[in-house]
N, C-alpha and C positions, 0 to 999 in steps of 0.2 A: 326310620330314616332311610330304611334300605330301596324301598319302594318307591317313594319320593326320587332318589338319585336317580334309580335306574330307569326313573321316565322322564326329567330332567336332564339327563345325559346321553339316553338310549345305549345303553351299554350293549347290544346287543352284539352278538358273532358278526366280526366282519368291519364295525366301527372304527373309527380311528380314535385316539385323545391325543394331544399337547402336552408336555410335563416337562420342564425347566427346556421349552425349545427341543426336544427332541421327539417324532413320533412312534406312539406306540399303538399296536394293535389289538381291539379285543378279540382274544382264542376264546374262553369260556367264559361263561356269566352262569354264576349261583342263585339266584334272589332271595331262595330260601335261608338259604345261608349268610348272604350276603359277598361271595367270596368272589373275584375275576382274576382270569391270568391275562395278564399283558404279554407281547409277542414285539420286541423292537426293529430294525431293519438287520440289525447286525447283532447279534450276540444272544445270549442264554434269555428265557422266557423269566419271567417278573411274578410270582405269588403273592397277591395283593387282598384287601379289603373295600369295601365301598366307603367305610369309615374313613381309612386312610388317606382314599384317594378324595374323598369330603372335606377332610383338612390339610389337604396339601397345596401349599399358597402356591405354584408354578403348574399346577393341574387344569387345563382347560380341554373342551372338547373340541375337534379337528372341524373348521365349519365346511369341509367338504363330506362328512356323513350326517351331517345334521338335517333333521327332515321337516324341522320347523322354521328353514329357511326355504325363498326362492329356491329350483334350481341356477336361475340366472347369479345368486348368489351364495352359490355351494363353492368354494375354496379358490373365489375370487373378493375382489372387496365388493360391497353392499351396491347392487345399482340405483341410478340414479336418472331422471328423467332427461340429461343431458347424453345420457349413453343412444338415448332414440334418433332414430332419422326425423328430421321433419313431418315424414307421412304418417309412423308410428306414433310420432308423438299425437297430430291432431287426433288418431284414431284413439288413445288413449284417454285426450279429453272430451270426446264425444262420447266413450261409455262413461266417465266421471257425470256428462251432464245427463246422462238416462238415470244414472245411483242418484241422481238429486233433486230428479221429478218424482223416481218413487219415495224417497224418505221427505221431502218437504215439498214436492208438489210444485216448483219451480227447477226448470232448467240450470238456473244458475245458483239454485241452493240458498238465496237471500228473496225472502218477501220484498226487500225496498228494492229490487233489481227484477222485477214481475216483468213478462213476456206480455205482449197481444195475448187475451183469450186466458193466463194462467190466473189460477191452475185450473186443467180442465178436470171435465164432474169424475173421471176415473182415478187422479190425482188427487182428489183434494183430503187434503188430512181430516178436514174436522167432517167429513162424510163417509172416509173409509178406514181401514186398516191398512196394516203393512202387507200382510200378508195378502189383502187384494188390491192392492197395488204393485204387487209383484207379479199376483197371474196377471193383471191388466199386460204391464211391461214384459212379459214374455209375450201374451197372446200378439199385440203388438209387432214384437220383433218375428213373430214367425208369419204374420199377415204381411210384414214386409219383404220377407224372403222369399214368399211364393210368387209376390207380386213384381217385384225384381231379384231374382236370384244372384246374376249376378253381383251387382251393388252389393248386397247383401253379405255377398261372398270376399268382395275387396274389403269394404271394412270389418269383417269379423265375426258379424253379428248373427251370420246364417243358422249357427247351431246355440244362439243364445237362451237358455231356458229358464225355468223359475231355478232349478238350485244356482246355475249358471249366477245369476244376481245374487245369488246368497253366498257365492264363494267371491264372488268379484268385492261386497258388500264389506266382507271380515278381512280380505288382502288390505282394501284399500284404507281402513280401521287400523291396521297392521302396520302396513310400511309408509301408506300415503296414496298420492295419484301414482307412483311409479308401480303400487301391487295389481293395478289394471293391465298394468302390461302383461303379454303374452311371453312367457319367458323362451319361445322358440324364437323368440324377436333376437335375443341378445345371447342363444347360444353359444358356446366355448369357442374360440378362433386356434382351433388347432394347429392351423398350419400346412404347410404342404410337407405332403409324408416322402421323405427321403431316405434311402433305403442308405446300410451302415456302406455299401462300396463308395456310391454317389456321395458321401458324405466326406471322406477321407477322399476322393478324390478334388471334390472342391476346396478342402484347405489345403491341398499338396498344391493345388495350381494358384492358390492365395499365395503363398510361400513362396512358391518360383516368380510369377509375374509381379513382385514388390521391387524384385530384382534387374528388374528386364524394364525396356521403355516403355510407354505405353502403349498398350493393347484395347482392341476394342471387345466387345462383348463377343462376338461370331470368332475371334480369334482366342478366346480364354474358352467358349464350348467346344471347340477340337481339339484344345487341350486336355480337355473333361473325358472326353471322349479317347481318347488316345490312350489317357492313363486309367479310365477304366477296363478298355479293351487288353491291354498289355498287363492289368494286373490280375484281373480277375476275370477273365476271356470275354470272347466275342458274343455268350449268351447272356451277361449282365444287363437287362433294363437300363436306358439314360432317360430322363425327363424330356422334353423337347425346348428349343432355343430358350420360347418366352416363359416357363417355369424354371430353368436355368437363373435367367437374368433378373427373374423379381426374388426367386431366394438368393443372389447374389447379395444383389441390394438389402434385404432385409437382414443377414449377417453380416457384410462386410459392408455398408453403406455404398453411399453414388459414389461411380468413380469417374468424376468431374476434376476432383485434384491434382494438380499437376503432382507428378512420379514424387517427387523429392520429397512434397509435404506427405505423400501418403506413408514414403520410410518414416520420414521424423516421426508420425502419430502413431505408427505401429510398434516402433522402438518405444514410445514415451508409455505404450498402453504394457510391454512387456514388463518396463521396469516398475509400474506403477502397483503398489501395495492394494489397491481397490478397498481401501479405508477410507472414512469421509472426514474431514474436519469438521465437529460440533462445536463452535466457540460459543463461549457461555459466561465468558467476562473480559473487562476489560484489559487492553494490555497482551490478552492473548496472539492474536496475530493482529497486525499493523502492516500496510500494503502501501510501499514506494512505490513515486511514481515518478518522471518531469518530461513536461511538455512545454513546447514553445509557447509563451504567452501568448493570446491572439490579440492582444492592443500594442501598440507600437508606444515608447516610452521615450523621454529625452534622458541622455547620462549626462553623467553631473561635471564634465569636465567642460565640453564643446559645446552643448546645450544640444548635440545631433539626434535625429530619432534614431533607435536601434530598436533591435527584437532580443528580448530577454526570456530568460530561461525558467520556468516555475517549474519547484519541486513539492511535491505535498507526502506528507504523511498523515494515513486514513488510520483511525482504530475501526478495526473490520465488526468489532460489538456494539458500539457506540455509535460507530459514524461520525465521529471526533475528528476535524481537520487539529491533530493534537502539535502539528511544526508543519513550517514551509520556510520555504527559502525561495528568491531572485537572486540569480546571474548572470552577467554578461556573456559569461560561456557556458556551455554546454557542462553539466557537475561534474566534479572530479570525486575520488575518492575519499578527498578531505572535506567537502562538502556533504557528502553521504555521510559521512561521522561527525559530523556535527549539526546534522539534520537529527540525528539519533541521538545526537547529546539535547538538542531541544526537543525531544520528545519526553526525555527524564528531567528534565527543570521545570519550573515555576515559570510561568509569564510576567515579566514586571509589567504593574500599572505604568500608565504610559499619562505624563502632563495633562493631556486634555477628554481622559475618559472621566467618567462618573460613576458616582457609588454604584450603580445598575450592572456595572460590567464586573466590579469588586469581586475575587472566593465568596461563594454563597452555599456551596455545599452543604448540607447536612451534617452532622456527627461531629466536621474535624473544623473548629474556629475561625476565622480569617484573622485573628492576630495569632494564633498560632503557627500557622503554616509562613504570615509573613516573619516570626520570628527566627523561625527555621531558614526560610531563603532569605532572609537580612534588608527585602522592599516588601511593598504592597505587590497580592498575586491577583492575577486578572484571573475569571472564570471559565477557565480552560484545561482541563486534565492532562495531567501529569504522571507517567508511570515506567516503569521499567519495563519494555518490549520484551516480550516470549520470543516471541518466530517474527522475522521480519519476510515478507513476500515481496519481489522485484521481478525484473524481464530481466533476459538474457543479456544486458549494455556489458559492456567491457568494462566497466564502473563496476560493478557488481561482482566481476572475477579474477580480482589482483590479490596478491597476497598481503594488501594493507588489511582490507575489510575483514580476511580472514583474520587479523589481528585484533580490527576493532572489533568484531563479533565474541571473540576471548576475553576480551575487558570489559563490555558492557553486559555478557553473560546471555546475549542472544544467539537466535539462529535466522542467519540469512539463508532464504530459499529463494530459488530461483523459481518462476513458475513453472509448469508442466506444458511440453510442445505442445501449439495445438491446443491447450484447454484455457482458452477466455476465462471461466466460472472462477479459479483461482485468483484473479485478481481484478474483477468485475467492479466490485466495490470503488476503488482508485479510480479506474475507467469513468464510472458513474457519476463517481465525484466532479472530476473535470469539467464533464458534458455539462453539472448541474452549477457550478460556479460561473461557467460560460454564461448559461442562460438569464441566469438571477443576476450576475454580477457585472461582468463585462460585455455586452452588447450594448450598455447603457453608458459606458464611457466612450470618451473622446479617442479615436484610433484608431478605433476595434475596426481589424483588417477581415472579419468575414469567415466563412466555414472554409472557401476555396477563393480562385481567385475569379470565378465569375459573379461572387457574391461582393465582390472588395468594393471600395468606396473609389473615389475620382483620386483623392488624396492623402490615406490616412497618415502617411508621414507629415504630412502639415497640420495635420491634426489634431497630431498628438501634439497635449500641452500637460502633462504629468510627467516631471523626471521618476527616477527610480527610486529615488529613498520616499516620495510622496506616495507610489503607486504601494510600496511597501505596507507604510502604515495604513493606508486604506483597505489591502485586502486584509492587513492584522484587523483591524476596526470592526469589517464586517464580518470575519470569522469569530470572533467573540460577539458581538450583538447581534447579530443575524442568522448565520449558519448554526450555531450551537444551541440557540434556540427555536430551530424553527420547525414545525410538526413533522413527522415523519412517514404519515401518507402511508403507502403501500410497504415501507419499510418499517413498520412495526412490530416488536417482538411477537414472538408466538404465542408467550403466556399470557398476552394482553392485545391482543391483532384489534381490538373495536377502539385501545386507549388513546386518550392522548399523549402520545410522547413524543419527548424530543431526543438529542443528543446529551443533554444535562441534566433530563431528566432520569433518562437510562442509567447515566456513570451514576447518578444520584442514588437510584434503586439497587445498584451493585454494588455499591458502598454500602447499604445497609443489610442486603447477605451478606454479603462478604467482607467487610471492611475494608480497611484502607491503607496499604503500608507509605508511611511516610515517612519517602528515602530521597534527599534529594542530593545528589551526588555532589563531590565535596572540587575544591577549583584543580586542584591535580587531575582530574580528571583531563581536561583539555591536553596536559603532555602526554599522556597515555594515549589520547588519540591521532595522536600526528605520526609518520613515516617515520621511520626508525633509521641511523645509517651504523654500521660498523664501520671506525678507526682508530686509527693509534695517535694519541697524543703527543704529540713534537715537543721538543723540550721548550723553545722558546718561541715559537711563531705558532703556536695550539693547534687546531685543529684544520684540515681541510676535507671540505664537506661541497660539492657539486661547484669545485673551481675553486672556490672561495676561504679563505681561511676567517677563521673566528677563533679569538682568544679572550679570557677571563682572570679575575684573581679567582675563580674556583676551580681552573685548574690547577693551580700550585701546588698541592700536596700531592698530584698523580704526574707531575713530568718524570720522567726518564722509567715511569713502572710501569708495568705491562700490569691488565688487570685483573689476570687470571682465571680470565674466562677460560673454559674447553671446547673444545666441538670446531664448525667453519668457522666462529668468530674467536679464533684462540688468541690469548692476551689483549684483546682489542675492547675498547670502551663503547657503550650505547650514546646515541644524542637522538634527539628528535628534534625536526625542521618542518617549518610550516612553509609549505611552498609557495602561498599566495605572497609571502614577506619575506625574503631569501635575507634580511637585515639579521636577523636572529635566529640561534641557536638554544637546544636548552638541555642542560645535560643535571643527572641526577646524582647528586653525591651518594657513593657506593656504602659509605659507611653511616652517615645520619639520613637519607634517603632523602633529604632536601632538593628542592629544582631552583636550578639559577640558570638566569640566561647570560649566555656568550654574545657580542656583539661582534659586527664582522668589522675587521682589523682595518676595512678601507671606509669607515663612515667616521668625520670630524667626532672633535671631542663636542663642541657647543653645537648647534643647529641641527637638524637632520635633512635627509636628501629627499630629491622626490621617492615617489613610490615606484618599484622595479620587480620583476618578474623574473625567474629562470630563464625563460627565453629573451631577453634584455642580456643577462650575464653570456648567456652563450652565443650570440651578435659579441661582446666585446669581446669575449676570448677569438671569435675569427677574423677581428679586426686586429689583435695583437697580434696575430698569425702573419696577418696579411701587409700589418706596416715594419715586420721584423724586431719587433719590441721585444724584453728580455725586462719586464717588471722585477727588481728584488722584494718587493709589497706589494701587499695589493691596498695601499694606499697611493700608488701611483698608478693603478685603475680608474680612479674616484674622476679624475678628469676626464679620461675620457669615458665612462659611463653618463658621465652628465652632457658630454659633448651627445653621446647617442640619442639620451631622452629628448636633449632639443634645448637643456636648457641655456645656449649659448646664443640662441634664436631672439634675435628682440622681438617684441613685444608686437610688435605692429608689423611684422612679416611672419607670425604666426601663421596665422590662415592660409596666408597665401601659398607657403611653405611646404603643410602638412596637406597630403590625400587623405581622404574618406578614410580609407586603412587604417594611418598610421593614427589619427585622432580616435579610431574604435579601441589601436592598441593600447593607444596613453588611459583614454577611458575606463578600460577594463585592467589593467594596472592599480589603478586608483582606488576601484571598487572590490577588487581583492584583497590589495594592503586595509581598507575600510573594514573590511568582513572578519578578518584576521584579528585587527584591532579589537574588534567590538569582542571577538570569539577569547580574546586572552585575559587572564584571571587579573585578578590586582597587582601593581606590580611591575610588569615589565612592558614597554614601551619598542614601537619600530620602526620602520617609515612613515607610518600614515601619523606618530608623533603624538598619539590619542592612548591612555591607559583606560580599560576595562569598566574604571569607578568614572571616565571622562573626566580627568582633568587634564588636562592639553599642556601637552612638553612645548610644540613646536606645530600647530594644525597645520598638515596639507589642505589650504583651499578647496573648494569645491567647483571654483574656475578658473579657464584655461590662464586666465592672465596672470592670475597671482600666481599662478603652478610655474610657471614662466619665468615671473618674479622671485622666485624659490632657488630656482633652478640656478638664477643668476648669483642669487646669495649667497646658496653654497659654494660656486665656484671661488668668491670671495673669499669666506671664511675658510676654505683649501689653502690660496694664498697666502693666509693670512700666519697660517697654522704652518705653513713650507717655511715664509719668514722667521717665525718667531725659535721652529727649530735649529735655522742654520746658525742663528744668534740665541744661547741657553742662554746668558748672565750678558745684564745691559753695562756697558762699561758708563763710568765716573765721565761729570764732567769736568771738559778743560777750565785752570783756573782764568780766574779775571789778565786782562791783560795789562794793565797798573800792577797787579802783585806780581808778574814773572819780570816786568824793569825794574822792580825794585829789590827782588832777589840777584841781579846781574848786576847791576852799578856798583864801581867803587867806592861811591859819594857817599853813599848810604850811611847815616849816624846809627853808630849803634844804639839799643834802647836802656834804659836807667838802668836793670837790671843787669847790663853785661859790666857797666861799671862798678857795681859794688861789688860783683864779684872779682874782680879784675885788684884792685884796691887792698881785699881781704889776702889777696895771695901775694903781694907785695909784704 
């Protein structure tokens, strides 16, 4: 065995080996004995065996001493016929077709691919041998070198001789066409040799000029210069300008950047750990994203076109569009948490899909999983987020999400200045929705505005809850199924996969946890406020008070909490619905919602916003109002939304504006609705399971009609308090003259008694 290794390995003085990623050097080699000592870069020398090092599973040999490789392929990776220039290469398959005249007697190596005239009588197999087929092709190549040398000498071939074909014969046997090459073709790129001054002075003038405006190149080598002269005198060697400015370039890249992005990338590269992310299942990272939709949509109130806001969430293993969301505005941080709350649920089947779009997964049931989430689940993955990846929005870095990231047990990261590669994927996504999906609707406003159409706002003929369902539609039968091209795993780069098929292949390494978060969940996710509960007017939360019979057993106690929030109680409020409150009982940990103290008892109000509440409070500023309710709010909140506006001065009434803000009002209070558990009900008048308290309309006329309703039933409700108890009516007016008269006979009964007392 000893023998074998050590010309398998070439143990010889001087070698290098590999051994669990660290290199070691051989000092001696025994054969007789079989014994080597290894020599590391740093530490005490190794007394070793051949045997040992024979069965040591992290033991390889260093391919920069190995002699049975290339030099072009000594302790770089393997070359490759792509590494050639142009010239190189034809010149490499010009001696490939000489190795293939002498071994088959045809230029091109195939009889069915014969030449004019092949093969000729010096060539031909079944007349000669190899071996005078090789003097032929030498005597050949040296008839041609005398007869043009130089030729000769451009392609290579000047000093070509019989062993010369014999060594070209076994490379190309060996590695392919690429062992034809000359390995002085692809020698080492060392570099330009900079001496240790020159070295430290270009990262001292890196370091100053990140700091300073920008400089051009002639102004950063008199810095070079300066600070090599001043540090280590007047006799130190500089390069000259133009090897200055391309070893610039080649450590610290172009400096085309403007100053600012060059600090941001420089700070981003200090702090950055230089670890790669390997995602390797699903669920691991998930990559937010929203962009303007580029189709122009109508909302559901005015029928106007607007531009809405898509958000997606990417599983960065899968390629799984696994949640999205449309909004009228720009996402908020409640929108973010509830993007991420449909990333962990189930999809309900939706009326008009079909068994095709059904859980089809492998392993885990489709009546399973729908018994679990309580409908039929569409085929679309479901899981609980690792690492969530974002850009820098101001969405991304308020201390709600630092909240929701605690509850849902992930990590929001922001991406890395400067490095695109972290959140490519989302990017990608976009680009590829564009192309597949929306260029082909009615709208679709173009890449810029010299692509746009004459009119896309009249174009557009899909409201927003239509455009909804149809990208749900084609993300489950389209995108989730569709091949994935140059995006193909690694372990399978030739397969066919898709996005479902991938979660598919994961589930079966790896299983499946099936967790589908429980409806508490939705209060965990909303903004949090700290206050103190009022004994009898309950809570006041952003203007507004809201009161409960679930407050009642906490009036006049302090909650005993410690810390900033001392004695003071938790609620969470959904901002898109400012109607409701939801506060968690301290002792059975139950959630009940609070209703705010200025909405009727019977009907509900249109749908209203924060920025709605905060207009009325600087209208009660403004008309010197002193509200003891804020039931005496409710009218003029309705007076703001418009709903005092008849019907048919609508239009005329309202701007562009003020119909985007009713619009988006609506489809907030909507969003909100659809996002809360079973249960509790709010402006939009819709519970969770859909069954309708009171629907807000979905146009402007009925919203109108609403509007006027309620003011009504205000009145109605102001009357019936100023009178608790209906009084008695007055009697007939025959029986009050006949209680007055004199005349009046008494009746039988007053005489018998009258009789008896005589």
């Amino acid at each position: 065995m000893t023998a074998p290794a050590a010309a398998a390995w070439d143990l010889a003085p001087g070698n290098e080996l590999i051994i669990d990623g660290s290199e070691w050097i051989v000092e001696t080699f025994e054969p007789q004995v079989g014994k080597v000592v290894l020599v590391p870069a740093d530490g005490p020398s190794w007394h070793t065996s051949v045997r040992e090092l024979m069965h040591h599973p992290g033991c390889r040999q260093s391919t920069r001493t190995r002699r049975d490789l290339p030099a072009a392929s000594r302790g770089r990776q393997p070359k490759t016929m792509t590494d050639l220039t142009p010239e190189k290469q034809q010149l490499t398959l010009l001696r490939l077709a000489h190795l293939n005249e002498v071994e088959t007697g045809f230029l091109s190596g195939d009889p069915l691919l014969a030449g004019p005239a092949e093969p000729r009588p010096q060539y031909d197999p079944d007349a000669t041998t190899l071996t005078q087929r090789r003097q032929a092709k030498a005597e050949e190549l040296r008839l041609a070198a005398v007869e043009n040398p130089d030729q000769a000498a451009a392609l290579g071939l000047k000093r070509a001789g019989y062993r010369t074909l014999i060594r070209w014969d076994m490379d190309r046997r060996r590695f392919g066409p690429v062992g034809l090459a000359d390995d002085r073709w692809l020698r080492e790129a060392t570099g330009r040799r900079i001496s240790p001054a020159v070295r430290e002075a270009l990262f001292a003038v890196r370091a100053e000029t990140l700091h300073r405006s920008k400089l051009s190149a002639k102004d950063r080598e008199r810095l070079i210069h300066q600070y090599v002269r001043e540090t280590f005198g007047p006799d130190e060697p500089v390069p000259s300008y133009t090897t200055l400015r391309t070893v610039w370039k080649e450590w610290f890249g172009s400096s085309g950047a403007r100053q600012r992005y060059l600090r941001s990338a420089a700070r981003a590269q200090e702090v950055a750990t230089g670890r790669h992310v390997v995602v390797y299942r699903p669920g691991q990272v998930v990559a937010l994203d929203t962009t303007i939709l580029p189709v122009k949509v109508r909302e559901n109130v005015f029928g106007d076109p607007v531009s809405v806001h898509l958000t997606l969430a990417l599983d960065v293993y899968t390629h799984s569009i696994v949640a999205f969301r449309l909004t009228l505005v720009s996402d908020t941080s409640v929108d973010v948490a509830m993007v991420l709350r449909d990333v962990m649920m189930p999809l309900p089947m939706r009326p008009d899909w079909g068994e095709d779009m059904e859980w089809a997964y492998p392993g885990v049931p489709a009546t399973l999983v729908a018994e679990f989430a309580g409908h039929k689940v569409a085929g679309l993955p479901f899981f609980a987020p690792e690492t969530v990846t974002t850009d820098h929005g101001s969405v991304y870095k308020n201390h709600h999400l630092i909240e929701v990231q605690r509850v849902i047990g992930a990590n929001i990261r922001p991406s890395r200045v400067l490095r695109p590669t972290d959140k490519q994927a989302v990017e990608r996504a976009f680009g590829a929705v564009q192309s597949l999906l929306f260029r082909i609707l009615p709208g679709y406003q173009g890449v810029d505005a010299a692509d746009r159409g004459v009119d896309p706002e009249g174009d557009a003929v899909l409201t927003v809850a239509e455009m909804e369902h149809l990208v749900a539609t084609w993300v489950v039968s389209v995108w989730q199924r569709r091949r994935f091209g140059t995006y193909a795993p690694s372990w399978d780069p030739g397969g066919d996969h898709s996005p479902n098929s991938l979660f598919a292949a994961s589930m079966a390494q790896g299983g499946f946890a099936l967790q589908i978060p429980r409806p508490k969940l939705y209060y965990q996710l909303l903004p949090t406020h700290r206050v103190v509960i009022h004994g009898k007017r309950g809570v006041k939360i952003k203007n507004l008070w809201y009161n409960g019979a679930a407050l009642d057993p906490y009036r006049f106690t302090p909650s005993g909490r410690g810390g900033a929030a001392k004695n003071k109680y938790v609620f969470h409020r959904d901002p898109r619905d400012p109607c409701l409150v939801f506060f968690q009982d301290p002792r059975t940990h139950d959630w009940h919602t609070l209703r705010w103290t200025g909405l009727p008892e019977e009907g509900e109000v249109p749908a209203f916003s924060d920025a709605r509440v905060r207009e009325v409070m600087r209208e009660v500023r403004s008309r010197g109002l002193a509200p003891k309710t804020d039931a005496e709010l409710l009218p003029l909140l309705l007076e703001l939304i418009g709903g005092h506006i008849p019907v048919e001065q609508w239009p005329t009434r309202l701007t562009k504006g003020q119909r985007t803000e009713h619009a988006r009002e609506v489809a907030q209070a909507a969003a909100a609705a659809a996002d809360r558990p079973p249960g509790a009900t709010g402006a939009a008048g819709r519970t969770a399971t859909g069954e309708a308290a009171n629907v807000v309309p979905l146009k402007w006329r009925e919203r109108a009609r609403q509007g006027q309703a309620a003011v009504d039933d205000e009145r109605r409700r102001r009357r019936q308090n100023a009178v608790p108890e209906r009084p008695a009516p007055p009697p007939a007016l025959g029986q009050r003259l006949r209680e007055r008269s004199l005349l009046a006979l008494p009746d039988d009964d007053e005489y018998e008694d009258t009789e008896g007392e005589l």
